[in-house]
N, C-alpha and C positions, 0 to 999 in steps of 0.2 A: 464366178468362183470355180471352184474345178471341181466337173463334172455335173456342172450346171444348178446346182442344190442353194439356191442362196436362201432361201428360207427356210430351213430345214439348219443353218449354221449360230449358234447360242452363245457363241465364243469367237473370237477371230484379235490376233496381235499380230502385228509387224514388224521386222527386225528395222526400225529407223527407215533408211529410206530406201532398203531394198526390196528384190524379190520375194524375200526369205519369210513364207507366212504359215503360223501355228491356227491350226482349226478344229474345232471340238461341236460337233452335231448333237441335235435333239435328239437325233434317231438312236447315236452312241455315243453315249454323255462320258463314256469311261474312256473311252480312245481321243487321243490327239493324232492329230495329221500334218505334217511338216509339207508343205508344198512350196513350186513355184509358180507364182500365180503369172509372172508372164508366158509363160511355159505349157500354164498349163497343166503339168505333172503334179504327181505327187513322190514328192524325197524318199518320205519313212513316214511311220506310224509305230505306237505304244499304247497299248492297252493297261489299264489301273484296275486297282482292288474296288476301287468309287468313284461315284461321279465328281468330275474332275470342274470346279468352282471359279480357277482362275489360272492362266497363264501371265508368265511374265520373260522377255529377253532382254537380254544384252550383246553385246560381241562376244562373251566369256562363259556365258550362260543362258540356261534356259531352264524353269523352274514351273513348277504343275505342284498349284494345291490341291488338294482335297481337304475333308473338312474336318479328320483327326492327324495330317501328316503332310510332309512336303518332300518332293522330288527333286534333286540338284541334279542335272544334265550338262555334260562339253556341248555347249554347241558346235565344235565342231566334227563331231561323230556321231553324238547323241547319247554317247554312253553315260548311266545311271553314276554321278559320282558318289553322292551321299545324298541319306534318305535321314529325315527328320521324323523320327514315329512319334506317337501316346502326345502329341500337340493339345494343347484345350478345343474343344468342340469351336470353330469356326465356319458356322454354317452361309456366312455370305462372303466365303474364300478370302478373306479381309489380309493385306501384302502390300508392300511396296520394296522393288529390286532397283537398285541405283543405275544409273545407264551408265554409269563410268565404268570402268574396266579395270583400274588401279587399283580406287575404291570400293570394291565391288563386294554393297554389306547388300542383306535382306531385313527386312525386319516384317516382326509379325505379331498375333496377338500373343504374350506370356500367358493370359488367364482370360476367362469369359465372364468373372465375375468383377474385376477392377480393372483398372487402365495401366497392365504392364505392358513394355512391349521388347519382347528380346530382339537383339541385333544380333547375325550370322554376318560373318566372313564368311564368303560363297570361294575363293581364292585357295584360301587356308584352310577350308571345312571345318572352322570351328566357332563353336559360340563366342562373342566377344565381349556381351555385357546386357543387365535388365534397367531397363528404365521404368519408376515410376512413374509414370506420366498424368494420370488423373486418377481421382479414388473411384468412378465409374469407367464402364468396359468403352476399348475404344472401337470410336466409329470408321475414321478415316487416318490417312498418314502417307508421307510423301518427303523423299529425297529432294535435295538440290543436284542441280546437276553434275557436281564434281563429286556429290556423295562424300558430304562433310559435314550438310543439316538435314536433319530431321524435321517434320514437322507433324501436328496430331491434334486430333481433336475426339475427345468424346461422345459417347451419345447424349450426350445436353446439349451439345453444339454449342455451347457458349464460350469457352476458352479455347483458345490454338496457342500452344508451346511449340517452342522450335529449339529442340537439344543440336547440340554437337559431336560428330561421329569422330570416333567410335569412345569414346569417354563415357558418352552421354550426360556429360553437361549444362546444364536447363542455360540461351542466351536470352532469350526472348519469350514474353508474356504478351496476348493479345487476346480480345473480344469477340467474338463472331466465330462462324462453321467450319472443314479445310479443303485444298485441295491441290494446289498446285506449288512450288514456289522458287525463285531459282537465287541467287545471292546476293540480291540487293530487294528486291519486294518479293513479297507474299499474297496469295490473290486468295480467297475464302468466299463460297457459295453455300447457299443452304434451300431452304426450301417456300426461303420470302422471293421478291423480286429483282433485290439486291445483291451485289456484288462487292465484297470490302476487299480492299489493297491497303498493307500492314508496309512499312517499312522497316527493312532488316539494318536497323544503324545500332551502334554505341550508342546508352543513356551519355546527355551531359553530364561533365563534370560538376561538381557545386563549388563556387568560388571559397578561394581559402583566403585571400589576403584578410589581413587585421578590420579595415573598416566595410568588411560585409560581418564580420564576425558576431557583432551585438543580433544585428538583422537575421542574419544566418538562424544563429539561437534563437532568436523569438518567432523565427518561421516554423520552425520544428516542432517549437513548443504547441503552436497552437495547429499545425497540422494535426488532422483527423487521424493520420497515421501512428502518431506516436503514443496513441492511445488506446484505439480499437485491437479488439484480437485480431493475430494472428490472418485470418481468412479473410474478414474485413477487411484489412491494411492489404492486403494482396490484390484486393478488386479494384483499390484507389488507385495501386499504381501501375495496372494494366494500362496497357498504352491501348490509345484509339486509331481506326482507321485514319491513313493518310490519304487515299482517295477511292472512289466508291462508283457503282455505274447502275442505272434501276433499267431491267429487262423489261421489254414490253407486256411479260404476262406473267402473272406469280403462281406459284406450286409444279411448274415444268421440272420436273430433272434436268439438271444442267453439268456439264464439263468445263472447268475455265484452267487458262493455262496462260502465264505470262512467255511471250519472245521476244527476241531485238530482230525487227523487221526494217532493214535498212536503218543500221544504227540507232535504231529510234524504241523504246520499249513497248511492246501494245500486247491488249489484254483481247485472250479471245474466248470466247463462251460459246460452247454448244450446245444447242437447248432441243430440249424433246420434241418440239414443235418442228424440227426440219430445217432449222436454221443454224449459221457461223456468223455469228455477230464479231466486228474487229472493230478497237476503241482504241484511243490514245491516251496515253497516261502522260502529264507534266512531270518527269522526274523532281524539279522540285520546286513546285508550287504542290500538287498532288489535285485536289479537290474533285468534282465530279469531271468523272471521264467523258470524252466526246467521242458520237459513234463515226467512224470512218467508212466500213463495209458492211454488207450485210449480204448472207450466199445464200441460195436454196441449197439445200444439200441432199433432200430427198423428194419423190413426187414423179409422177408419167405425166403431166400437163405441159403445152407448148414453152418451148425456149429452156426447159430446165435439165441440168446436168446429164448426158447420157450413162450408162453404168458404166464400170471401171474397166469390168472386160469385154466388152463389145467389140473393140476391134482389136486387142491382143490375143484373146484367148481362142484355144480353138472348139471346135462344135461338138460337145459332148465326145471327151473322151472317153474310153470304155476303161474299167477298173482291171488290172491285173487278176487273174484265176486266184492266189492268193491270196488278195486283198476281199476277193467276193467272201472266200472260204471264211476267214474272220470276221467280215463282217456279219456275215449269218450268224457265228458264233458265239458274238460279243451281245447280238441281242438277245439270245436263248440261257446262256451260262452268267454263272456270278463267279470271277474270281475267289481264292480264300482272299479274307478280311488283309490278311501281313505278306501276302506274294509280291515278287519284286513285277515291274510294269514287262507285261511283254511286248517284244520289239520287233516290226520287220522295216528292219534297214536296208534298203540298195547303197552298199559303200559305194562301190564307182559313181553313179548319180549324183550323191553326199557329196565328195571328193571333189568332184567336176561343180556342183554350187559353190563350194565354200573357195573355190576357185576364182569360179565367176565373181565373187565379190570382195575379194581380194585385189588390194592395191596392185598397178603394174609396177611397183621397184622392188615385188618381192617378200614383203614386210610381213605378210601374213595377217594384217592388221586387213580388216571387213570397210571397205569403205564406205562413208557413214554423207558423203555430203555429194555423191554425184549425181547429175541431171539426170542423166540418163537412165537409172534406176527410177525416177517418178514415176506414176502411175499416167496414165495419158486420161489428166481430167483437164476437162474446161469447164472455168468458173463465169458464170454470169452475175452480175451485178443487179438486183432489183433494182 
């Protein structure tokens, strides 16, 4: 990382799959640092009123919570567009920012005491709509990738609802914890061993011709549904996982995230243990998933992954006389509580990145799928 501090870094996001990385230290939890990590450099830097909980980017955006208030930033200059103040107390920076650009909603918690959650147009700077989502506070929530659904779960972890943007909509009701999901499944972790994949279809229809009709009726009748209250009848018709995957050790923290990896959809989990486990999911048969790979990801023992910048980076670069000066500063002073983030931006630098990752026809559009922005990792295969 730059300027050699990786353990000293609390926070770290990437713009997709470029250079382009937001970094937030223990040492100064209020500052963000916009760097090139091939590079080396560092872009810019903004100081906050508080310690700063979560970042989140996109191509259009870059957004920094704290834990009564949220920052909307260009990313392509860095400038403060709109500021969300007086937020409900959010003290595990609880967010999710669509990575689409079109779509380009936020959503976050409405209240700390129930499960609202308001949706921002980050585009339009304005509120678009509140979802109830659960009568308890929510835990987790997560975009599709064209930032069309939503999806949420509470602290119970037992239900995941997945509204549609920006209406908010309720399409889908499901069982289990959340976390990731993109337009046709849903994948949901918690803190068993387990892993459930929901499928994002239309209920069937119920047949209407004349001779299911008697049938029809006496099915209804005697359904459990058409009796029990309200919240009962709700739990009956939660749909169950379509396919599900059990990790080798239970209680790990884990990340799972569904991709089309060579047309083919596969589920991958990252577990607190140092491992990237990749599975394959039967789009439609579903059932238990089969493990495909599995990476070290962390560790100084023989054969395993070298760090990211070991051969790109360079050897401890020295921090600009400016950059020192705030940093003494930031650890001695408290901002006031309502000041806007202070900023020290190198434009030409900025200018010359947002450059660099800009298509060659022009477009201005950050490109989001070239090689050669990767990171130079080799992956080994236990």
């Amino acid at each position: 990382m730059v300027h050699g501090e990786t353990e000293d870094v609390c926070i770290v996001e990437r713009l997709f799959s470029s250079s382009l990385v937001a970094i937030v230290s223990l040492s100064a939890p209020r500052k963000l640092k916009v760097c090139h990590f091939k590079k080396g450099t560092e872009i810019c830097n903004y100081s906050y009123p508080n310690t700063i909980l979560a970042v989140r980017l996109n191509r259009v955006r870059l957004l920094v919570v704290l834990e009564e208030s949220l920052y909307i930033h260009n990313i392509r200059d860095m400038k403060v567009l709109h500021t969300i103040r007086d937020t409900p107390p959010n003290p595990s920076g609880l967010c999710s920012l669509s990575v689409n650009s079109d779509n380009c909603f936020l959503a976050y918690p409405g209240s700390n005491q129930i499960g609202e959650v308001q949706i921002f147009d980050c585009v339009n700077l304005r509120a678009v709509t509140m979802i109830p989502a659960h009568d308890s506070p929510v835990a987790a929530m997560a975009f599709n990738s064209a930032g069309t659904k939503l999806s949420t779960a509470s602290e119970k972890g037992t239900v995941i609802r997945v509204y549609s943007i920006p209406d908010g909509q309720k399409l889908y009701e499901f069982r289990r914890g959340v976390k990731r999901h993109d337009s046709l499944f849903l994948c949901a972790s918690s803190n068993t061993e387990t892993v459930h994949i929901f499928k994002l279809e239309a209920p069937k229809k119920e047949p209407t011709d004349e001779a299911a009709g008697f049938m029809g009726y006496f099915g209804k009748a005697l359904s459990p549904t058409s009796y029990l209250p309200v919240q009962m009848a709700e739990v009956f018709n939660q749909e169950r996982a379509f396919a599900s995957v059990r990790l080798p050790q239970a209680g790990l923290r884990n990340v799972c995230a569904i991709s089309m990896i060579g047309k083919l959809p596969r589920l991958l989990v990252s577990s607190a243990d140092g491992y990237l486990y990749i599975y394959n999911i039967d789009p439609e048969e579903g059932g238990d998933c089969t493990l495909l790979k599995q990476h070290r990801l962390i560790g100084q023992g023989e054969g395993l992954d070298k760090p990211l910048d070991e051969e790109s980076a360079p050897a401890d670069p020295s921090p600009s006389p400016s950059n020192k000066e705030e940093d003494s500063q930031d650890t001695q002073n408290q901002a006031a509580p309502n000041s806007p983030p202070r900023g020290d931006v190198g434009s030409d630098d900025f200018a010359q990145t947002a450059a660099d990752f800009s298509d060659p026809q022009g477009t201005g559009n950050m490109r989001l799928d070239d090689e050669s922005e990767y990171p130079p990792l080799t992956v080994h295969n236990d």
